[in-house]
Backbone as CSV, one residue per row, in Angstrom:
resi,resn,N_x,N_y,N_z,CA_x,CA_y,CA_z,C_x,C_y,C_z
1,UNK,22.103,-22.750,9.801,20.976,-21.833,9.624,19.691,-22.522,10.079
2,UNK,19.342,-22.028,10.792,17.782,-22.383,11.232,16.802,-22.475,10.377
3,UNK,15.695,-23.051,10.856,14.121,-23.337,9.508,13.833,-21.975,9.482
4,UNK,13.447,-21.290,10.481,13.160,-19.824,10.255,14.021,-18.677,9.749
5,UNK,15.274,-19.046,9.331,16.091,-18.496,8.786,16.150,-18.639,7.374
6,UNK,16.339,-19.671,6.883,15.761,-20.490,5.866,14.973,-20.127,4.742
7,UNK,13.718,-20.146,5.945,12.072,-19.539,5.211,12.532,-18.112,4.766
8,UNK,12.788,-17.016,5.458,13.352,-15.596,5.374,14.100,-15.663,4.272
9,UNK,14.453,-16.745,4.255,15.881,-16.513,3.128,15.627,-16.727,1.779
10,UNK,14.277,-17.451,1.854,13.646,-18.191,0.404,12.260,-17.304,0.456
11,UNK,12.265,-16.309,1.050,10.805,-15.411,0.734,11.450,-14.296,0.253
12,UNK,12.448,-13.804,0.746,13.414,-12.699,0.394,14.149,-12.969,-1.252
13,UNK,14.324,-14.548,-1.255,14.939,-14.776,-2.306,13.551,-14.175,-3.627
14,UNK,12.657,-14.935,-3.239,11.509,-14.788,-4.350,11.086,-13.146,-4.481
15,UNK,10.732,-12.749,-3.268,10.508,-11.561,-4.053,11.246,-10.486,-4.155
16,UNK,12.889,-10.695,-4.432,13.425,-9.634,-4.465,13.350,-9.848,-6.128
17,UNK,14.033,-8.276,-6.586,13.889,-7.826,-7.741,14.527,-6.906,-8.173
18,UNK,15.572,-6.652,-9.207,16.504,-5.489,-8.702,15.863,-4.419,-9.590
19,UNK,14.140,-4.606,-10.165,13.293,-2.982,-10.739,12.575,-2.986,-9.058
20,UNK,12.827,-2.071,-8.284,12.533,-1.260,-7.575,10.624,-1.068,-6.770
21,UNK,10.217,-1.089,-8.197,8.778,-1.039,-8.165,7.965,-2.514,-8.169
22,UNK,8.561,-3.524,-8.779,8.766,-4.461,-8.676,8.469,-5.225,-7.458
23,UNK,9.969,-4.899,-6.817,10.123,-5.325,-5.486,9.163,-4.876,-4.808
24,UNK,8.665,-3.571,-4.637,7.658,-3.139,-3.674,6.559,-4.015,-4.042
25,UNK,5.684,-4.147,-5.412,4.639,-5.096,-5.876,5.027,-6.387,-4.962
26,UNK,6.118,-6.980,-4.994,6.088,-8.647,-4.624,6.028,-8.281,-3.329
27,UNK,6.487,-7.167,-2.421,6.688,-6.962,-1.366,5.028,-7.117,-0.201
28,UNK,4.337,-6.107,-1.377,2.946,-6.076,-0.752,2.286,-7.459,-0.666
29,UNK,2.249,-7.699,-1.713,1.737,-8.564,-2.247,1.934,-9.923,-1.402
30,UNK,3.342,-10.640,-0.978,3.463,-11.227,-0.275,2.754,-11.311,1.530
31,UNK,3.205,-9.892,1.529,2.767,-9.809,2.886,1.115,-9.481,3.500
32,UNK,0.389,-9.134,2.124,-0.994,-9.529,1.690,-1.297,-11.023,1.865
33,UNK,-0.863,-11.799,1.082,-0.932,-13.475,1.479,-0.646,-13.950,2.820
34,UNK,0.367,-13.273,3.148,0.605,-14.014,4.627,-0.360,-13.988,5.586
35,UNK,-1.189,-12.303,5.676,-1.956,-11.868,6.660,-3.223,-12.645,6.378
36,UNK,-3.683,-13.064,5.115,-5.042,-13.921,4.674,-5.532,-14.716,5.713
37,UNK,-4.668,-15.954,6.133,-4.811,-17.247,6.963,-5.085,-16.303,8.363
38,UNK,-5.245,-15.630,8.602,-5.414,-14.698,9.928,-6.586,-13.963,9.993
39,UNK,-7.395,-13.647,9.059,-8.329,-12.997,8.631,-9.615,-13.176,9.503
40,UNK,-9.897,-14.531,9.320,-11.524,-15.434,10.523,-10.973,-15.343,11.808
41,UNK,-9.611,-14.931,12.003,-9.022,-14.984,13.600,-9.545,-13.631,13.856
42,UNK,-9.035,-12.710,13.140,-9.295,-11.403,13.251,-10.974,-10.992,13.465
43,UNK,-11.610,-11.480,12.440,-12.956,-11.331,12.379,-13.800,-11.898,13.570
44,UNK,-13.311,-13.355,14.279,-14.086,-14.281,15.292,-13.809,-13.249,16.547
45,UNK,-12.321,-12.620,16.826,-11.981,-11.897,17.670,-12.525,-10.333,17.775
46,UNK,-12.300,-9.635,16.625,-13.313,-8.251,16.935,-14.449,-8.223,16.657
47,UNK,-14.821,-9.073,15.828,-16.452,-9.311,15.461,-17.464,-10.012,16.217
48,UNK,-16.855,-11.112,16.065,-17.713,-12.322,16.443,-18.742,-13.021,15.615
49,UNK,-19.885,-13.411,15.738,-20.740,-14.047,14.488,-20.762,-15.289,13.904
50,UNK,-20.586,-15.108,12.815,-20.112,-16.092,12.024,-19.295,-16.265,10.897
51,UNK,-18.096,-16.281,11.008,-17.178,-15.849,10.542,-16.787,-16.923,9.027
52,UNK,-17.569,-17.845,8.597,-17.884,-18.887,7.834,-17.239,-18.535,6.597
53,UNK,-17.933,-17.262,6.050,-17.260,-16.615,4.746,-16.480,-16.033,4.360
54,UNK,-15.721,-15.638,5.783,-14.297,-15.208,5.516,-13.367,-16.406,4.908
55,UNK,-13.270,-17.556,5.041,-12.853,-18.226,3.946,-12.845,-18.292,2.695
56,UNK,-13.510,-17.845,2.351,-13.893,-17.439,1.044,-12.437,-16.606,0.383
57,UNK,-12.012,-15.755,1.059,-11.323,-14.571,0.773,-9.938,-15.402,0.310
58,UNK,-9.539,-16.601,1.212,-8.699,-17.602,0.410,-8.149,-18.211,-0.936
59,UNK,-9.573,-18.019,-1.852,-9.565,-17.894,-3.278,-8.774,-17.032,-3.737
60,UNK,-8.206,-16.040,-3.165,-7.123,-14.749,-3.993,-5.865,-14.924,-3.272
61,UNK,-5.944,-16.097,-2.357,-4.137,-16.111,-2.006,-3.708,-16.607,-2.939
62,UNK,-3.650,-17.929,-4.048,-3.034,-17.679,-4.656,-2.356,-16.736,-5.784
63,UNK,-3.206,-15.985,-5.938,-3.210,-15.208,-7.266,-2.292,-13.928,-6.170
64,UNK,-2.209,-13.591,-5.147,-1.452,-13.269,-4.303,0.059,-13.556,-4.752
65,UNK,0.136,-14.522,-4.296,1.516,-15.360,-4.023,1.826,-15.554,-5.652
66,UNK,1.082,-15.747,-6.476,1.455,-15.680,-7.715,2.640,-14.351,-8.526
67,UNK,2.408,-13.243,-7.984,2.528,-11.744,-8.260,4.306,-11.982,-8.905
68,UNK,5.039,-12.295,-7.636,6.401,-12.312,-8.339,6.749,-13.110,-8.697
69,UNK,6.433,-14.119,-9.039,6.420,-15.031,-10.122,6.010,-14.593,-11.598
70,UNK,4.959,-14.423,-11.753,4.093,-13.745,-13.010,5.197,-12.712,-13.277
71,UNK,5.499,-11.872,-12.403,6.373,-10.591,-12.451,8.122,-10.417,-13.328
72,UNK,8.913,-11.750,-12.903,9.549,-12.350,-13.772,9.849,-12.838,-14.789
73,UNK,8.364,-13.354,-15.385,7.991,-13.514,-16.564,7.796,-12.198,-17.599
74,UNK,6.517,-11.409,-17.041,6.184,-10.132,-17.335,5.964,-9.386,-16.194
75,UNK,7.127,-8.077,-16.106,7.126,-7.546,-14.935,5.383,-6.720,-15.138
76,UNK,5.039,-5.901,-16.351,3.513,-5.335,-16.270,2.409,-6.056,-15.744
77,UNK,2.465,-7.272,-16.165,2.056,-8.468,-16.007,1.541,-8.425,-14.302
78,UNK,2.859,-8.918,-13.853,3.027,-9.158,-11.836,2.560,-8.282,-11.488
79,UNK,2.955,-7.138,-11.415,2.412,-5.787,-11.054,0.917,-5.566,-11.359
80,UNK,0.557,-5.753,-12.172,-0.808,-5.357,-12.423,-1.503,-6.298,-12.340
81,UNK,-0.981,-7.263,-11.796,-2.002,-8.905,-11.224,-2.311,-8.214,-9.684
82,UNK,-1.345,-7.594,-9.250,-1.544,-7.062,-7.855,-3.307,-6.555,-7.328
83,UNK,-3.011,-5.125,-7.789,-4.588,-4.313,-7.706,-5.204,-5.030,-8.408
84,UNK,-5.497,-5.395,-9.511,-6.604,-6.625,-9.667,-7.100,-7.855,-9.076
85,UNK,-6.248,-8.187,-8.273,-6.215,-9.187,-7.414,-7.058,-8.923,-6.447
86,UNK,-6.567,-7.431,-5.538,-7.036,-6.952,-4.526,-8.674,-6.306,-4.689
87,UNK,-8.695,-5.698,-5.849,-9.605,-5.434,-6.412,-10.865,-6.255,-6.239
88,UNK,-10.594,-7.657,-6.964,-11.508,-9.012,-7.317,-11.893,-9.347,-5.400
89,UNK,-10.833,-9.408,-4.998,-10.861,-9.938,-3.290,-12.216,-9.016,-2.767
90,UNK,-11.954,-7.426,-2.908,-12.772,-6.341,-1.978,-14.173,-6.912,-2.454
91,UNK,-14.443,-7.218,-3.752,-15.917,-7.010,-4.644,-16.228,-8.297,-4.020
92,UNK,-15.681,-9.350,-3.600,-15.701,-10.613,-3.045,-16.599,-10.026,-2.083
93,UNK,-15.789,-9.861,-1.062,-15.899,-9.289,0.072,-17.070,-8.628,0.426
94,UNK,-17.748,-7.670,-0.784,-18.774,-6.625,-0.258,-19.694,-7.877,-0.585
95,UNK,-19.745,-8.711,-1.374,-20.673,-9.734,-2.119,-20.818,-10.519,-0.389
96,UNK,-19.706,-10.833,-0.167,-20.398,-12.119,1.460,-20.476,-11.253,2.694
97,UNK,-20.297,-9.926,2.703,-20.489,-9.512,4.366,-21.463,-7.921,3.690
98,UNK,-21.537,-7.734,2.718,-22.559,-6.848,2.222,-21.756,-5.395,2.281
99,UNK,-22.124,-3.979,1.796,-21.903,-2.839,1.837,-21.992,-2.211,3.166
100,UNK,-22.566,-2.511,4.407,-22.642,-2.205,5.863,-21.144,-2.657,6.104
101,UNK,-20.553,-3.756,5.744,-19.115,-4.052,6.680,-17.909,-2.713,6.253
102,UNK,-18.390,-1.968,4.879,-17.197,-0.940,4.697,-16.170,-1.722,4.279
103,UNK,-16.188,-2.789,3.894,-15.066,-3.193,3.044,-14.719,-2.699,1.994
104,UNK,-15.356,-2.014,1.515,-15.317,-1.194,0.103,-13.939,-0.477,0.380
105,UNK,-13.477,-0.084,1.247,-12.959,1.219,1.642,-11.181,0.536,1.294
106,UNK,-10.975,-0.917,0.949,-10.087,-1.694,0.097,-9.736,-0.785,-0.698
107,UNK,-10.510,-0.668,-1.646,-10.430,-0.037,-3.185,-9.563,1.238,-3.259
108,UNK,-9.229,1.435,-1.809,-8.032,2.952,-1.508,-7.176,2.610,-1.685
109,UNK,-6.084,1.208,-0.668,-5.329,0.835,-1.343,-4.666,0.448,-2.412
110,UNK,-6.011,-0.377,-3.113,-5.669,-1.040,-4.534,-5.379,0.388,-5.514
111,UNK,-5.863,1.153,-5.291,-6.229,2.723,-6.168,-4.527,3.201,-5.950
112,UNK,-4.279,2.577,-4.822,-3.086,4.059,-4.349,-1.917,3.137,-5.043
113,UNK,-1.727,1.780,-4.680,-0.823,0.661,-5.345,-0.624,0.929,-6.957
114,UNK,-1.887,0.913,-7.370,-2.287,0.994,-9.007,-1.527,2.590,-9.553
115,UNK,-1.047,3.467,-8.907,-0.776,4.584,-9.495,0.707,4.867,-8.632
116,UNK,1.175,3.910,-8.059,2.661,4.016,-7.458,3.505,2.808,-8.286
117,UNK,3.191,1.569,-8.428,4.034,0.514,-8.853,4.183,0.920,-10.120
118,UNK,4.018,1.790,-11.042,3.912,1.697,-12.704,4.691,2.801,-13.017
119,UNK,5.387,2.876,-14.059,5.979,3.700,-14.023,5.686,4.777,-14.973
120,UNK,6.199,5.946,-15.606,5.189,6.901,-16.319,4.646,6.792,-18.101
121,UNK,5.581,5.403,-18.444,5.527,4.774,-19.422,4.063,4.047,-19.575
122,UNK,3.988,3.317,-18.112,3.043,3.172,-18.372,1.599,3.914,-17.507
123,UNK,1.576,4.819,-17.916,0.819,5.711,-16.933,-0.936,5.093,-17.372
124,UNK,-1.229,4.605,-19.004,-2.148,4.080,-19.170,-3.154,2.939,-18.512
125,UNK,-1.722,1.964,-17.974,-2.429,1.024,-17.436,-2.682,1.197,-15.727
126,UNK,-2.039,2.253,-15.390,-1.869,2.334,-14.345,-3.486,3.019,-13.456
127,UNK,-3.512,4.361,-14.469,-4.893,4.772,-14.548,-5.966,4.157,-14.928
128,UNK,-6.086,3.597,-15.996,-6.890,1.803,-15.817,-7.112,1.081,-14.688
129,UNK,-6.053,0.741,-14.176,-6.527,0.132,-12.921,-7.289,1.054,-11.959
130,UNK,-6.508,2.099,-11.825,-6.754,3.007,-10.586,-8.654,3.117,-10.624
131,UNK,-8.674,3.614,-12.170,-10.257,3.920,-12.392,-10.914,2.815,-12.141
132,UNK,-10.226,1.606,-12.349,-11.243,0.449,-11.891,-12.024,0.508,-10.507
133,UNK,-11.005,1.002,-9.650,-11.186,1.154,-8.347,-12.718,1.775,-8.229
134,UNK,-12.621,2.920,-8.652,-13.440,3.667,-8.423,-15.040,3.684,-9.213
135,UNK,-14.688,2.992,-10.815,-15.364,2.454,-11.340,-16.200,1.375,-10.125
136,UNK,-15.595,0.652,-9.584,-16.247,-0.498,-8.861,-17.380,-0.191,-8.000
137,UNK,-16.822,0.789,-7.400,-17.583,1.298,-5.609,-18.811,2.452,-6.483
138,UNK,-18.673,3.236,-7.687,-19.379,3.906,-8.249,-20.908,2.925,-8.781
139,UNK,-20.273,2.292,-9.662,-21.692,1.197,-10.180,-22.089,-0.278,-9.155
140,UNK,-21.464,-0.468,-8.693,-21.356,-1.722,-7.807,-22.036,-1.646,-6.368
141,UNK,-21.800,-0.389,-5.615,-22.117,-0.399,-4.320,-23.832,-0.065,-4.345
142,UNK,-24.451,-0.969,-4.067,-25.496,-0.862,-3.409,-26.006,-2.407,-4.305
143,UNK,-25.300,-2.636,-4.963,-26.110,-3.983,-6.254,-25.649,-5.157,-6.139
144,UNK,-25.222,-5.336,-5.122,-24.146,-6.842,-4.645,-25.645,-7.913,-4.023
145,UNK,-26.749,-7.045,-3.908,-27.855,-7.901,-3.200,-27.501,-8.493,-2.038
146,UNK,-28.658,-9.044,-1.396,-28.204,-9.162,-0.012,-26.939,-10.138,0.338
147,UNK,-26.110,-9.934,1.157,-25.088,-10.360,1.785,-25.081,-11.827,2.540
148,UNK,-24.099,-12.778,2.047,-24.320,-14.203,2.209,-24.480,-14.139,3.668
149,UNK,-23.898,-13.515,4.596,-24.374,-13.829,5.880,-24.812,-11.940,7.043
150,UNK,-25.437,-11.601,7.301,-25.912,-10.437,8.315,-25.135,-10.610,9.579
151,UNK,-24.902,-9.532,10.076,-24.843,-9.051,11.577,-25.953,-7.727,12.135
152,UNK,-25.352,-7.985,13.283,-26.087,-6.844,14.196,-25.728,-5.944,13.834
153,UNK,-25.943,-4.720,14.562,-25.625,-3.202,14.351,-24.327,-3.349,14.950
154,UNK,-24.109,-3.728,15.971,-23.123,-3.403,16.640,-22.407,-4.111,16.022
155,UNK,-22.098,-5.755,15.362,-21.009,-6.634,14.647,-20.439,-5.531,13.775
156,UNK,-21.527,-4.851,12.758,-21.368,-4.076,11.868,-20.453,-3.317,12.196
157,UNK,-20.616,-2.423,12.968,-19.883,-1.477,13.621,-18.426,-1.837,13.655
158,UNK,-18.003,-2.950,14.387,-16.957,-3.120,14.977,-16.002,-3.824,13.750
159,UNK,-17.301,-4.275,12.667,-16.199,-4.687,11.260,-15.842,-3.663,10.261
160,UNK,-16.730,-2.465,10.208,-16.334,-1.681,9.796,-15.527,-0.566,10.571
161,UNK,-15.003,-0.673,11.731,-13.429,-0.128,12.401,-12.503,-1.186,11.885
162,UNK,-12.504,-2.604,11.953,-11.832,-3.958,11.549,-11.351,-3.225,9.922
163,UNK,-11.978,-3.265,9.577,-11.584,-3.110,7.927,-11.466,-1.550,7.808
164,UNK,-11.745,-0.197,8.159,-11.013,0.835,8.395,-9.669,1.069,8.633
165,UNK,-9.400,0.303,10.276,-7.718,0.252,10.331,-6.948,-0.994,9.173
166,UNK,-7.574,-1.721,9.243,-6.591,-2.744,8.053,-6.319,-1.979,6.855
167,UNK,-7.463,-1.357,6.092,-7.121,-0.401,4.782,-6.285,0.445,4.894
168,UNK,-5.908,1.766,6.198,-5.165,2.747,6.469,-4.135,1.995,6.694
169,UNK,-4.139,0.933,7.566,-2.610,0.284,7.710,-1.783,0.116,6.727
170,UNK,-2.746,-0.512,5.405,-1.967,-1.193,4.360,-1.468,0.258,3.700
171,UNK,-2.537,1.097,3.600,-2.481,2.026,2.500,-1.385,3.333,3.363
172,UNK,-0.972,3.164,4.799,0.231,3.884,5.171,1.965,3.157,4.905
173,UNK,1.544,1.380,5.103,2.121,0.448,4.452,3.132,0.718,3.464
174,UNK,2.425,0.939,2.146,2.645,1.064,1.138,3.033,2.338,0.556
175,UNK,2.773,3.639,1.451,3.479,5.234,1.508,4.501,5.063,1.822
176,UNK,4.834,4.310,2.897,6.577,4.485,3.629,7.157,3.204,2.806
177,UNK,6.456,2.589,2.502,7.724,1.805,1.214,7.970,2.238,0.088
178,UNK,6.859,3.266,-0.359,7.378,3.801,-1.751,8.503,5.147,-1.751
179,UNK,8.254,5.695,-0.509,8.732,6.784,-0.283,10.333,6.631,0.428
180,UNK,10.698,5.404,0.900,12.250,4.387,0.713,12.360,4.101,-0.288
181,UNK,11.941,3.428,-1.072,12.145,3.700,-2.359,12.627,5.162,-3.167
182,UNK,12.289,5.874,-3.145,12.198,7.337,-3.728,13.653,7.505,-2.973
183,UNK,13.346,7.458,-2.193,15.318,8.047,-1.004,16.117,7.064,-1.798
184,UNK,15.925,5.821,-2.123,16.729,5.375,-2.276,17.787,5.291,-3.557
185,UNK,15.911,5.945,-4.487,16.688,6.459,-6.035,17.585,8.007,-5.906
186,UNK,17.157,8.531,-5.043,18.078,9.764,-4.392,19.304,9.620,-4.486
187,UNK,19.720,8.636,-3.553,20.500,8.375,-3.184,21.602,8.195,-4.348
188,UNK,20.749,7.132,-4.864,21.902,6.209,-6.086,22.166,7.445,-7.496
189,UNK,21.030,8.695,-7.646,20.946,9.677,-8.409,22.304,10.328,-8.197
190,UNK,22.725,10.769,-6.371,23.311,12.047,-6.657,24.876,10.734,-6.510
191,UNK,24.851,9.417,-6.328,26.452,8.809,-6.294,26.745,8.602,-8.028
192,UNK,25.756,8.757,-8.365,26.004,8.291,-10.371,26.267,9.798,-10.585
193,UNK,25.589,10.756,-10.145,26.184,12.136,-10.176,27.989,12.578,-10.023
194,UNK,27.703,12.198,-9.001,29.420,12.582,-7.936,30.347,11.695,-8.912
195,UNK,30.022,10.419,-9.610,30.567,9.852,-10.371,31.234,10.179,-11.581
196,UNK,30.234,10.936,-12.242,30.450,11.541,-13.507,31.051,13.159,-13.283
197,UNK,31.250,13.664,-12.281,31.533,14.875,-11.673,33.050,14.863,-11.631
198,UNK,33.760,13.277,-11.800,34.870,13.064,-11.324,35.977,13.179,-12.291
């Protein structure tokens, strides 16, 4: 087996999970961390500037990579380290590139995550989070004071398409994995069916 086989085999190992919702949490979540270290590439390349404080955003990989771990311990726990995580990252975010970059527009995903991973048991915490979301961008947006570093009109511009498609990406992301999921409880619904039919 190859190193890159290997790695696959020990990322797959960690965040699989045989609760469903679970798996999707470690799923995002992982592949949230991975894309991080890419972030000032992304930004130096469609932006340009000074891309200095996108490091910053580094501070939430671990708590990232933490998710299915924590999750094992306490699956509510992992799961709901997730959107808080992402949450803490966006408010980061509007704090060093200011309310002009549209980073805010995060808080869709974390919102949409926060009301898919939970299940109806816990519908409390789930809506908790979700409202956080919105709680945030409601009292928060405009009070972050000025932004650790400025761009032009046009930087602006081109970071707020940057962080437009990244949010829709994640937040279409995370539709077609929940919605395999859903087929997949289908699935296993109507063979436990046909089972008992027998």
């Amino acid at each position: 087996m190859g190193a890159l086989q290997r790695l696959s085999a020990a990322v797959n190992a960690y965040i699989g999970n045989p609760d469903p919702r679970v798996a999707l949490a470690n799923s995002v979540s992982v592949l949230v961390a991975s894309n991080q270290p890419f972030y000032p590439l992304y930004l130096w390349w469609f932006v340009g500037g000074n891309i200095t404080p996108a490091f910053y955003t580094f501070l939430s990989t671990p708590f990232f990579l933490a998710v299915p771990a924590i999750a094992r311990v306490n699956s509510a726990a992992g799961r709901g380290l997730l959107p808080v995580t992402g949450i803490a990252n966006t408010l980061l975010c509007a704090r060093l590139f200011g309310v002009q970059s549209g980073v805010e527009i995060f808080l869709i995903p974390c919102a949409v995550l926060a009301l898919l991973i939970f299940r109806s048991r816990e519908r409390i915490l789930s809506l908790a989070l979700a409202g956080a979301c919105f709680a945030a961008f409601l009292f928060l947006h405009g009070r972050y004071g000025e932004p650790v570093v400025s761009y032009s009109a046009d930087e602006y511009a081109a970071l707020v398409r940057l962080n437009v498609m990244s949010a829709s990406a994640l937040t279409a992301l995370v539709a077609i994995m929940f919605s395999r999921l859903l087929a997949e409880c289908e699935v296993s619904a109507k063979a436990t069916g046909s089972e008992k039919a027998r």
